[in-house]
LONU-105934 format. One record per residue (C-alpha): chain; x, y, z. Coordinates in Angstrom, 1 decimal, decimal comma. Layout:
LONU-105934
ATOM  chaine       u       v       w
ATOM       A       X       Y       Z
...
//
This chain:
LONU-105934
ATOM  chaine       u       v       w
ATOM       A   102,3   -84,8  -226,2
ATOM       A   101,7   -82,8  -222,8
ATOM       A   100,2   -84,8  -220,2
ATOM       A    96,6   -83,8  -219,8
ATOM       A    95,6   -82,9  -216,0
ATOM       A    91,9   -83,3  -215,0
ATOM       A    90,5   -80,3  -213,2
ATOM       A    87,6   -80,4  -211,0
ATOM       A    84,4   -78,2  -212,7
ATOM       A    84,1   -74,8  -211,4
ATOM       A    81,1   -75,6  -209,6
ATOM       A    82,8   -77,7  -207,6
ATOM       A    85,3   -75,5  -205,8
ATOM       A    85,6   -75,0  -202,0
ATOM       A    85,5   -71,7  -202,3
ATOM       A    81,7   -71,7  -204,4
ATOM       A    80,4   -73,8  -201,1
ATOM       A    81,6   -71,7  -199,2
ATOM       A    79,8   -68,9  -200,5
ATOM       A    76,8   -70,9  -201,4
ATOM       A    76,8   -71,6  -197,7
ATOM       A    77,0   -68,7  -196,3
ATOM       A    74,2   -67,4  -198,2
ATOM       A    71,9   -70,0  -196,6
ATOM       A    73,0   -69,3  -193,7
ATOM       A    71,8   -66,0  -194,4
ATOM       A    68,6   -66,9  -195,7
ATOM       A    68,1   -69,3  -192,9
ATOM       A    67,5   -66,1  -190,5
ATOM       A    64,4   -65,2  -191,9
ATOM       A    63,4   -69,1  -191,2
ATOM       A    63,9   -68,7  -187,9
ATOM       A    62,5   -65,8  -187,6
ATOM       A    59,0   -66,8  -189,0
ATOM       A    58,8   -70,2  -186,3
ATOM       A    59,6   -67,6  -183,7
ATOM       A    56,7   -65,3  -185,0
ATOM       A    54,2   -68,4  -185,2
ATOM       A    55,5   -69,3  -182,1
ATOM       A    54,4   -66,0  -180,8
ATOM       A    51,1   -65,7  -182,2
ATOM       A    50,3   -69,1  -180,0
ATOM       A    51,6   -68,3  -177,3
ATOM       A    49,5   -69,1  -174,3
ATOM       A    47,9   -71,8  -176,0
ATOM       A    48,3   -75,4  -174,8
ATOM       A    49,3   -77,9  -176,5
ATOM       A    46,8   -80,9  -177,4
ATOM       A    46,8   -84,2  -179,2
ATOM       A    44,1   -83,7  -180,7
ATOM       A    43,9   -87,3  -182,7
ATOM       A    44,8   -89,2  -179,6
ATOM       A    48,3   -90,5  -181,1
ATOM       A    50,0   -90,8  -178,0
ATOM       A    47,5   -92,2  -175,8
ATOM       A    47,5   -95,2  -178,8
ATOM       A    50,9   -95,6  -179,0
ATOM       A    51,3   -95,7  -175,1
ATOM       A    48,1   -98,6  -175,4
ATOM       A    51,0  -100,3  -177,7
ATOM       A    54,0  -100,0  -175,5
ATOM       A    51,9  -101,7  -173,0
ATOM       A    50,6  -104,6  -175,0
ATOM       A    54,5  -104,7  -175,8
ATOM       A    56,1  -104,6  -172,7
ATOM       A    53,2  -107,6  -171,4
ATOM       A    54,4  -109,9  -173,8
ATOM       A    58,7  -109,8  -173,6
ATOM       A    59,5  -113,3  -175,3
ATOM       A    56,9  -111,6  -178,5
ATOM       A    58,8  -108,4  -178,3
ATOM       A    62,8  -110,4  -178,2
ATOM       A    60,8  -112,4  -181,0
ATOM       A    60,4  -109,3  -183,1
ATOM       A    63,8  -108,0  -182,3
ATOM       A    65,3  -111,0  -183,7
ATOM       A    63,4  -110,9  -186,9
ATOM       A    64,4  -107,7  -187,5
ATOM       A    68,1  -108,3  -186,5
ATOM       A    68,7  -111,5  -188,6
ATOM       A    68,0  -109,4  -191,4
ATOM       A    70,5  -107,1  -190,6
ATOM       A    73,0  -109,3  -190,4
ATOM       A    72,1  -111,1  -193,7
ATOM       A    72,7  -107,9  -195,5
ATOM       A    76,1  -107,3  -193,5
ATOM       A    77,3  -110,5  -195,1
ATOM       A    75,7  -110,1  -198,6
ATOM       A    77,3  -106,1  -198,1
ATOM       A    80,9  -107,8  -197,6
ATOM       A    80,4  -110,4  -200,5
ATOM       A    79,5  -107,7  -202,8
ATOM       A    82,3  -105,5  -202,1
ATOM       A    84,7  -108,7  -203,1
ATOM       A    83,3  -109,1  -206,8
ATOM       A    80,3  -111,5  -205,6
ATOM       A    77,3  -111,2  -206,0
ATOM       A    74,4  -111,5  -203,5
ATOM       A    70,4  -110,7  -203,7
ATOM       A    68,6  -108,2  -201,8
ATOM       A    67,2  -108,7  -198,4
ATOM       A    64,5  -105,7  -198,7
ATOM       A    63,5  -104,3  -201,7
ATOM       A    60,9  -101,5  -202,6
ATOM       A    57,2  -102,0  -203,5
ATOM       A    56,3  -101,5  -206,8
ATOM       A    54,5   -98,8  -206,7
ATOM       A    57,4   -96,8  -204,0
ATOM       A    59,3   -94,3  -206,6
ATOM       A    61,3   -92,9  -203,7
ATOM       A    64,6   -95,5  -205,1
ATOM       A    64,3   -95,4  -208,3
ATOM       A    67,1   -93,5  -209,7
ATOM       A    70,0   -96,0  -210,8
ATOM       A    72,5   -94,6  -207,5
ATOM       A    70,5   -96,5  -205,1
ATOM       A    71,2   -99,9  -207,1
ATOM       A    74,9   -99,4  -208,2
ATOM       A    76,4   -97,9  -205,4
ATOM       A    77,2  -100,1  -202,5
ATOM       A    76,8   -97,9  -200,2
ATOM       A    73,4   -96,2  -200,7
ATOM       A    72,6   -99,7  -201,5
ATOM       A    73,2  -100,6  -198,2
ATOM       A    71,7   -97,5  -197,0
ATOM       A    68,6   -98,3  -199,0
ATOM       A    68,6  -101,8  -197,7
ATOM       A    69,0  -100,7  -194,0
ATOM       A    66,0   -98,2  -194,0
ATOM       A    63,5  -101,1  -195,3
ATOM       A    64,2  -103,9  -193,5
ATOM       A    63,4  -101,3  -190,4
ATOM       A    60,4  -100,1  -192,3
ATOM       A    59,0  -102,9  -193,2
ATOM       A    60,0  -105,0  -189,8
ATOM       A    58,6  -102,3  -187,5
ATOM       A    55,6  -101,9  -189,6
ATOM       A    55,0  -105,8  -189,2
ATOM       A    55,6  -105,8  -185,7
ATOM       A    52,8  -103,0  -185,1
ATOM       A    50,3  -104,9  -186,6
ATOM       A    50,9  -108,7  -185,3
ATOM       A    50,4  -106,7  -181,4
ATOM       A    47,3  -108,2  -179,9
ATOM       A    44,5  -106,8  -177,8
ATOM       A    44,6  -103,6  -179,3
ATOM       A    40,7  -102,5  -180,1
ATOM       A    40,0  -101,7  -184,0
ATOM       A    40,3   -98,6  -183,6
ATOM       A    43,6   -97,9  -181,7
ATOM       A    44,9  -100,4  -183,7
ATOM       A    44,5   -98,5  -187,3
ATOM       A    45,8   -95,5  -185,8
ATOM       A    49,2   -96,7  -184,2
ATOM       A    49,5   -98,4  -188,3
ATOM       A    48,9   -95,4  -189,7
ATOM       A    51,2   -92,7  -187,8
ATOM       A    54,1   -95,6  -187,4
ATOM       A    54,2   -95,0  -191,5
ATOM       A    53,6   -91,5  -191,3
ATOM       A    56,8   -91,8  -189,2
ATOM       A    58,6   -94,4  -191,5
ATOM       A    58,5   -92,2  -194,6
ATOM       A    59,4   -89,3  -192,6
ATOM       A    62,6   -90,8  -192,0
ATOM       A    63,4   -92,4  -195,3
ATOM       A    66,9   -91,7  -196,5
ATOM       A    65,4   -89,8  -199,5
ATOM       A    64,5   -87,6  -197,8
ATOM       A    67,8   -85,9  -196,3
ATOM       A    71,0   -84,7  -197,9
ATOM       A    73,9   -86,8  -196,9
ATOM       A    72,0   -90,2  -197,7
ATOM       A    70,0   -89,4  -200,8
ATOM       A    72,8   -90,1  -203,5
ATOM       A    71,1   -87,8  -206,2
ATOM       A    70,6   -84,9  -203,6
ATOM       A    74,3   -85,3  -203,2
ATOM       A    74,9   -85,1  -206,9
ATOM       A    73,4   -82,7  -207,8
ATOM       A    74,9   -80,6  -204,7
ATOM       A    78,6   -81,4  -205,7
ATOM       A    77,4   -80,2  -209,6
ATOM       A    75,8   -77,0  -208,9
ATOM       A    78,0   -76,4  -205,7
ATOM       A    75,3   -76,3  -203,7
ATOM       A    73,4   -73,8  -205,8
ATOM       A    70,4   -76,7  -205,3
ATOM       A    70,3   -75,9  -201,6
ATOM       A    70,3   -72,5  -201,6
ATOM       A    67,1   -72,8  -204,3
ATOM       A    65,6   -75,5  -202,3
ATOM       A    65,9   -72,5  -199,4
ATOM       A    64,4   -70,2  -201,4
ATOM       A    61,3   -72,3  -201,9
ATOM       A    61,0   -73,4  -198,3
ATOM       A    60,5   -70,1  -197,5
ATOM       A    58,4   -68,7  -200,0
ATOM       A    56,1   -71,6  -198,5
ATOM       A    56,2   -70,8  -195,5
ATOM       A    55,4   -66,9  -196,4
ATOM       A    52,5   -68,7  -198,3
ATOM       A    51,2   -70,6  -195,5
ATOM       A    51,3   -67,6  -193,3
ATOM       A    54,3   -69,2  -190,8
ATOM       A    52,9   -72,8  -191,9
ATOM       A    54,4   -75,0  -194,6
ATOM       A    52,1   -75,3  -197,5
ATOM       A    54,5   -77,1  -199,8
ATOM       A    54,3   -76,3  -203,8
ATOM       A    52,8   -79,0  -205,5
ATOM       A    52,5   -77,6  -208,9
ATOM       A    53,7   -74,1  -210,7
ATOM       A    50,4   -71,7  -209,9
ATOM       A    52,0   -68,9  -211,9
ATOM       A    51,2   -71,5  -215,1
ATOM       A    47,9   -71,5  -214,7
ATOM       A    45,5   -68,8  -215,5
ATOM       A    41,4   -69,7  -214,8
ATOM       A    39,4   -68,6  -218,2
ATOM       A    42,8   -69,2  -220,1
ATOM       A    44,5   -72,6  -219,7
ATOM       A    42,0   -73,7  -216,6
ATOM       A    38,0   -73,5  -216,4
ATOM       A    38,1   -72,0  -220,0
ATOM       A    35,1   -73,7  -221,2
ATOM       A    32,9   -70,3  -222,1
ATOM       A    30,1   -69,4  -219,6
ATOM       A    28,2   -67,4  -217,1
ATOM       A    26,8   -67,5  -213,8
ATOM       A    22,3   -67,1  -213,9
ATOM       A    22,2   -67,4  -210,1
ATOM       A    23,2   -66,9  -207,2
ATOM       A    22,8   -67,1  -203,4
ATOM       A    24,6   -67,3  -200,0
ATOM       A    26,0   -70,3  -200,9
ATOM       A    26,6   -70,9  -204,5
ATOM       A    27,0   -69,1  -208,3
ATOM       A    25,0   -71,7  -210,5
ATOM       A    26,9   -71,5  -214,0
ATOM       A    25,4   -72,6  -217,2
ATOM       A    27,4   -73,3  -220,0
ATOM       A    27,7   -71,7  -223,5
ATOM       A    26,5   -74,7  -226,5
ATOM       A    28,7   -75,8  -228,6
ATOM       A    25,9   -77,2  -231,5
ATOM       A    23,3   -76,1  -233,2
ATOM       A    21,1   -78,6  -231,7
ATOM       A    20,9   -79,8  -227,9
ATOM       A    19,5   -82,8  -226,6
ATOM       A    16,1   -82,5  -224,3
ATOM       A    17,3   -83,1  -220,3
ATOM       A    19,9   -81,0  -219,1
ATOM       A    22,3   -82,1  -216,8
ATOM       A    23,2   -80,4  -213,1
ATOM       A    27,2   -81,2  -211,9
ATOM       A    27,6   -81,1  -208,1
ATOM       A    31,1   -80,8  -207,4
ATOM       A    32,7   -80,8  -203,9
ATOM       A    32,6   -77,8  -201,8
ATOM       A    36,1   -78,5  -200,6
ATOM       A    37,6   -77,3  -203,9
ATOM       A    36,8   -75,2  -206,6
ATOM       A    34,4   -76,4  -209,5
ATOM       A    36,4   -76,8  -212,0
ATOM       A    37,3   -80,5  -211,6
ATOM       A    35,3   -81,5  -215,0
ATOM       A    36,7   -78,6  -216,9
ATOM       A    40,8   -78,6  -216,6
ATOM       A    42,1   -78,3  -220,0
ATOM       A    40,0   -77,9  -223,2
ATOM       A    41,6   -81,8  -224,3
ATOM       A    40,3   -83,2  -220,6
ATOM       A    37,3   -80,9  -220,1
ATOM       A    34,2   -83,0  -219,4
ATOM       A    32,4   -80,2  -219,7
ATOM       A    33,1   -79,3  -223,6
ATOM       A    33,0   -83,3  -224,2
ATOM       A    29,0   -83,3  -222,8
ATOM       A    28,4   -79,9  -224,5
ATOM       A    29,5   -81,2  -227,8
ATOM       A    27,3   -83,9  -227,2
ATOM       A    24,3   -81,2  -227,5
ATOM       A    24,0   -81,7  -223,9
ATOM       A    23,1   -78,1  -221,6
ATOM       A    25,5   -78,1  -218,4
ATOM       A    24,9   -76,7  -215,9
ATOM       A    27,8   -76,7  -212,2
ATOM       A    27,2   -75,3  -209,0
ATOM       A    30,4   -73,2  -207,7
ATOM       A    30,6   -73,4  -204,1
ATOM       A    31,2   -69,9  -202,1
ATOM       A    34,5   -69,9  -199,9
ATOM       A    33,1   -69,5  -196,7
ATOM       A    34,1   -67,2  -193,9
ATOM       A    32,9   -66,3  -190,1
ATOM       A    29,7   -65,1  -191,4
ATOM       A    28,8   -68,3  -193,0
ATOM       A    29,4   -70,4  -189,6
ATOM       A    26,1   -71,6  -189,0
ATOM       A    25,0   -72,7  -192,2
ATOM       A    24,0   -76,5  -191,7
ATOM       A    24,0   -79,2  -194,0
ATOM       A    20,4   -78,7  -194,7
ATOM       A    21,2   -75,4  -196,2
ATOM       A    24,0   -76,6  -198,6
ATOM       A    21,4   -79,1  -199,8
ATOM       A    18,7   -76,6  -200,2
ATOM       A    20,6   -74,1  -201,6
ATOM       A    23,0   -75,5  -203,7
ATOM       A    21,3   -78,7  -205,7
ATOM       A    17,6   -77,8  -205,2
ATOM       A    17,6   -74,3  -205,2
ATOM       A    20,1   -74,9  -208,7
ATOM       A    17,5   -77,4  -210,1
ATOM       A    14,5   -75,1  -209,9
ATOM       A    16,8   -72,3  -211,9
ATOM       A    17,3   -74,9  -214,4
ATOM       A    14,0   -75,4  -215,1
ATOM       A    13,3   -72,0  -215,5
ATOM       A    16,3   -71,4  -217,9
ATOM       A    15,3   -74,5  -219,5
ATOM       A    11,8   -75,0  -219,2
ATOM       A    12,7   -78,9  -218,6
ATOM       A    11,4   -80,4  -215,2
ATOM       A    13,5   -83,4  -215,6
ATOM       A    17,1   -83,1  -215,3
ATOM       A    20,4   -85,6  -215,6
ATOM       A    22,5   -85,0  -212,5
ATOM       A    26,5   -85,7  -211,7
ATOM       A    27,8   -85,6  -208,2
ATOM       A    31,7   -85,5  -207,7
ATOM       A    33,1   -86,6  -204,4
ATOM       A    31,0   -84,4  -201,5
ATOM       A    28,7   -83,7  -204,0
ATOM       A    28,0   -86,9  -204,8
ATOM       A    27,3   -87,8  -201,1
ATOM       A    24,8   -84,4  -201,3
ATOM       A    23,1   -85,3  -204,0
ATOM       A    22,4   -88,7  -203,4
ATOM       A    21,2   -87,0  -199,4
ATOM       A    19,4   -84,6  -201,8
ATOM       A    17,5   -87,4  -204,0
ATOM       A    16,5   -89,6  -200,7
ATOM       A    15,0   -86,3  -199,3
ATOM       A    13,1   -85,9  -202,5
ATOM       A    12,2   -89,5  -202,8
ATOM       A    10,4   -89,0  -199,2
ATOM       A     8,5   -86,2  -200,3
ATOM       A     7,5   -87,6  -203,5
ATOM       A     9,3   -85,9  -205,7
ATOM       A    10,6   -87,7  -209,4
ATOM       A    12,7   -84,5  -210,9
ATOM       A    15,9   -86,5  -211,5
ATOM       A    15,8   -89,0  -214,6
ATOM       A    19,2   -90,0  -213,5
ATOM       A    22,5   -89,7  -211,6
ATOM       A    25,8   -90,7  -211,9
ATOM       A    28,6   -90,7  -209,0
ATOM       A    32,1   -90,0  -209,1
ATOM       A    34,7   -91,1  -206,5
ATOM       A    31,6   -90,6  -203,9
ATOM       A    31,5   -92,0  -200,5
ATOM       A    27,9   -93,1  -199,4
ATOM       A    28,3   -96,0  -196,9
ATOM       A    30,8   -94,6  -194,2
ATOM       A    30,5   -98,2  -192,1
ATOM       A    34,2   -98,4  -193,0
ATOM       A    35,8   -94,7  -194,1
ATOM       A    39,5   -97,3  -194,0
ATOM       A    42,7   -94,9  -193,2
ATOM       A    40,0   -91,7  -193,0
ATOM       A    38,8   -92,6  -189,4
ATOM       A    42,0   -92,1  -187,8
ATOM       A    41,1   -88,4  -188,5
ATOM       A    37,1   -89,0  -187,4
ATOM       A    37,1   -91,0  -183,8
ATOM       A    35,9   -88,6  -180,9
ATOM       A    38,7   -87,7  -179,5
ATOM       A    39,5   -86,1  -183,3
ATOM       A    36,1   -84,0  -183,9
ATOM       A    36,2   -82,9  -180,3
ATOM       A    39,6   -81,2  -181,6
ATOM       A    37,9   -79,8  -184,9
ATOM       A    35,3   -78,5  -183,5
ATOM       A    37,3   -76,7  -180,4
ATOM       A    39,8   -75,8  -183,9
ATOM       A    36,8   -74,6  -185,5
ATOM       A    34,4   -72,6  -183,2
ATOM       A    37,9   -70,1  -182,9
ATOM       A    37,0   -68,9  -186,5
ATOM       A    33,6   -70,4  -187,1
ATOM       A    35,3   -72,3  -189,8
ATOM       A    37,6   -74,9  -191,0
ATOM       A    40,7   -74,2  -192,9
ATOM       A    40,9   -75,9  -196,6
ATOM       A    44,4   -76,1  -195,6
ATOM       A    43,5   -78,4  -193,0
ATOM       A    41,6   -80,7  -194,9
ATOM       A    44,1   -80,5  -197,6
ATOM       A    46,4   -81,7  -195,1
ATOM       A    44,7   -84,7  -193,7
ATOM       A    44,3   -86,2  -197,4
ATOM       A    47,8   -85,6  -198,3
ATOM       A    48,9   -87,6  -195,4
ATOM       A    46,8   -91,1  -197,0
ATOM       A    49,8   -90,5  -199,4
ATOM       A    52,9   -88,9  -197,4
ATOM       A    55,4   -90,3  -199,9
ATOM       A    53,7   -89,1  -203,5
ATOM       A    52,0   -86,3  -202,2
ATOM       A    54,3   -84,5  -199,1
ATOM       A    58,0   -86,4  -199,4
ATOM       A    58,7   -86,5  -203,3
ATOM       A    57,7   -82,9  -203,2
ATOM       A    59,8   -82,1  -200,1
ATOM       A    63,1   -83,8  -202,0
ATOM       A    62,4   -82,1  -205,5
ATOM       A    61,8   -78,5  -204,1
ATOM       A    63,7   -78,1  -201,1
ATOM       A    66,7   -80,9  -201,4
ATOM       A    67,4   -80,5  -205,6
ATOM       A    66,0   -76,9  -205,7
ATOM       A    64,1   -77,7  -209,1
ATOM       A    60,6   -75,8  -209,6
ATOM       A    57,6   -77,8  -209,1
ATOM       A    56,1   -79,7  -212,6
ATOM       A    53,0   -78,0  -213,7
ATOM       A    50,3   -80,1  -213,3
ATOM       A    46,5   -79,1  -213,8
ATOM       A    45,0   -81,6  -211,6
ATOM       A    47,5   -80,7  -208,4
ATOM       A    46,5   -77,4  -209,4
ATOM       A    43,2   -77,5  -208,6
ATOM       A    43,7   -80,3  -205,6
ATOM       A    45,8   -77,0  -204,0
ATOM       A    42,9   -74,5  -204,6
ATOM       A    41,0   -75,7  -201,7
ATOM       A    38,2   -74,1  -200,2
ATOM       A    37,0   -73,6  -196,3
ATOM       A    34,1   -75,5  -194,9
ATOM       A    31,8   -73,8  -192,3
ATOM       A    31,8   -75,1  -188,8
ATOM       A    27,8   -76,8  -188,4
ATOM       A    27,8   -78,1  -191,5
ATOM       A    31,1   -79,6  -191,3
ATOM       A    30,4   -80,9  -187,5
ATOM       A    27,3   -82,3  -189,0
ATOM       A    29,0   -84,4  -191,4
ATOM       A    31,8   -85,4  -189,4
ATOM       A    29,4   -86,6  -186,6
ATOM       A    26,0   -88,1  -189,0
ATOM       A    28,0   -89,4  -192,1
//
């Protein structure tokens, strides 16, 4: 019998990456050519730092630098680690076997694919990278003298930095980018290119990274199809009031306030999830406020005015459509923290309209707002509302932004490394969906929160 000879797969041929390459080269231009465009279009304008972040981190270099024998202390920490992987490294590359020195919370997906336990190397990588991580990140907070404040913001840009620099997150040390580069011969790069700048184009010269498939969704078809129409409207809002779904319906209607950040459809995502259809098979009549995406011409409407005409302008059109003067209410996130401003407004003027209320993922004490101050000292809503009196408005974008950084590694990193680094198509997902489809805020209304809340 001949001797069989093992060939390398097509895909994997010099000449394929060569031509792979060159392509993203190519494409690369353009990317360059939209920074120098944005580049362009600010021009002129100084930078700022606006949240402060390196007048904290110099406050921590100085508490640093005043206490040496705390600093070698850290240092030392941090190195002994090292070393004990070195040696458990070597004893594992001889047969042995040796346990981990740094291994990933539960909850951190960013190592879970197989590569990063079997292979010695990316082990080692993987090792390396959290023994810094979770040294430095230990170091930062034992430094005394910092005030509160300062203090929770050096915390949470050192692990904004961190999980920037994670070994996932670059070719040459994520060990399944690198697989699936040699497979496709770098056809994952040249897709992961493609997306990058189709974002960009999408963020007009900004990132605004893909977290779902938008051409999978359709609103009335697989999104917000729960039949109805809009009986109202003003400035601010379309009041929609559902179609029943029995033959019967129960007394006291019920009024959904949903966050004016995003779009209303939060309760009504898919027809098996749908809140909305659940209540309205109840017998219950639904009624949700839609929020209008505000422009220039909306900048001085105050908080006032979303309360009096979005929830109690709404409830008097319910009790005209209804002929009920009591009604069941729902507020969702900012709505929730409106309606419960709404009710204590009420409650001061005498007013019993609401037999109940229920609250989802509402704020209402904002003593302690936890990783959310960092974006809400002084020094941050003097930049918002410099940001903001350009246009008379906030971006959604913006906002978007600020909560996607309380999780950088689920909601920025994973989706950098699946759509840019392996090329694959974001996973259609209804809720990231509607978490993209942000809305704008107006500037006096949102200085108003920012600054009273």
């Amino acid at each position: 019998m001949a001797e069989e000879k093992s060939h390398p797969p097509a895909s994997a041929d010099p000449t394929d990456f060569a031509r792979v390459f060159a392509e993203i080269a190519l494409r690369s231009k353009h990317l360059v050519e939209t920074r120098l465009a944005e580049q362009a279009r600010h021009k002129g304008k100084e930078a700022t730092d606006e949240l402060g972040v390196g007048k904290a981190f110099s406050e921590l270099a100085g508490k640093l630098m005043s206490d040496p024998f705390k600093l070698a202390e850290m240092s030392l920490r941090m190195w002994q680690d090292y070393f004990t992987l070195w040696q458990n490294t070597v004893f594992k590359a001889s047969g042995g076997e040796a346990p981990a020195v740094a291994e990933p919370g539960k909850s951190d997906n960013r190592f879970k694919s197989e590569l990063w336990q079997n292979n010695l190397v990316f082990d080692y990588i993987k090792q390396s990278y959290l023994i810094a991580a979770q040294n430095i990140q230990k170091s930062v907070s034992e430094v005394e003298g910092l005030d509160p404040k300062t203090a929770s913001k050096v915390k949470f840009f050192t692990r904004q930095y961190i999980d920037a620099l994670a070994p996932t997150n670059f070719v040459l040390t994520n060990p399944e980018v690198l697989k699936t580069t040699i497979e496709t011969g770098g056809k994952n790069l040249l897709d992961g290119l493609n997306h990058l700048l189709q974002d960009i184009d999408r963020g007009d010269g900004k990132l605004a990274i893909s977290m779902t498939d938008p051409k999978a969704f359709k609103m009335g078809e697989n999104v917000a199809s729960t039949p109805g129409k809009v009986v109202f409207q003003n400035d601010l809002m379309q009041l929609i009031q559902y179609q029943p779904t029995t033959s019967q319906v129960s007394k006291t209607p019920l009024l959904i306030v949903p966050p004016w950040i995003n779009k209303y459809y939060i309760l009504d995502l898919r027809a098996k999830n749908s809140f909305i259809r659940f209540a309205l098979d109840q017998g219950i009549t639904v009624f949700v406020i839609s929020w209008v995406n505000p422009d220039e011409r909306h900048a001085d409407k105050t908080f006032d005015d979303y309360l009096l005409e979005g929830p109690r302008a709404a409830m008097d059109v319910v009790k005209k459509a209804t002929g009920e003067h009591e009604i069941n209410m729902i507020g969702y996130c900012l709505g929730g923290t409106l309606t419960a401003s709404l009710l204590a407004w009420m409650a001061a003027k005498g007013e019993r309209r609401v037999k109940s209320v229920t609250f989802f993922t509402t704020l209402i004490d904002f003593s302690e707002p936890g990783e959310l101050g960092v974006f809400v000292d002084e020094e941050a809503v003097n930049g918002l509302e410099k940001k903001m009196a350009e246009r008379g408005y906030l971006e959604g974008s913006d906002m978007a932004s600020t909560f996607n950084m309380l999780r950088s590694n689920d909601l920025i990193w994973s989706f950098v490394v699946n759509n840019y680094l392996l090329g694959k198509e974001p996973f259609p997902f209804d809720l990231l969906y509607w978490n993209s489809d942000a809305t704008r805020m107006p500037a006096k209304m949102h200085t108003f929160y920012l600054r009273n809340m």
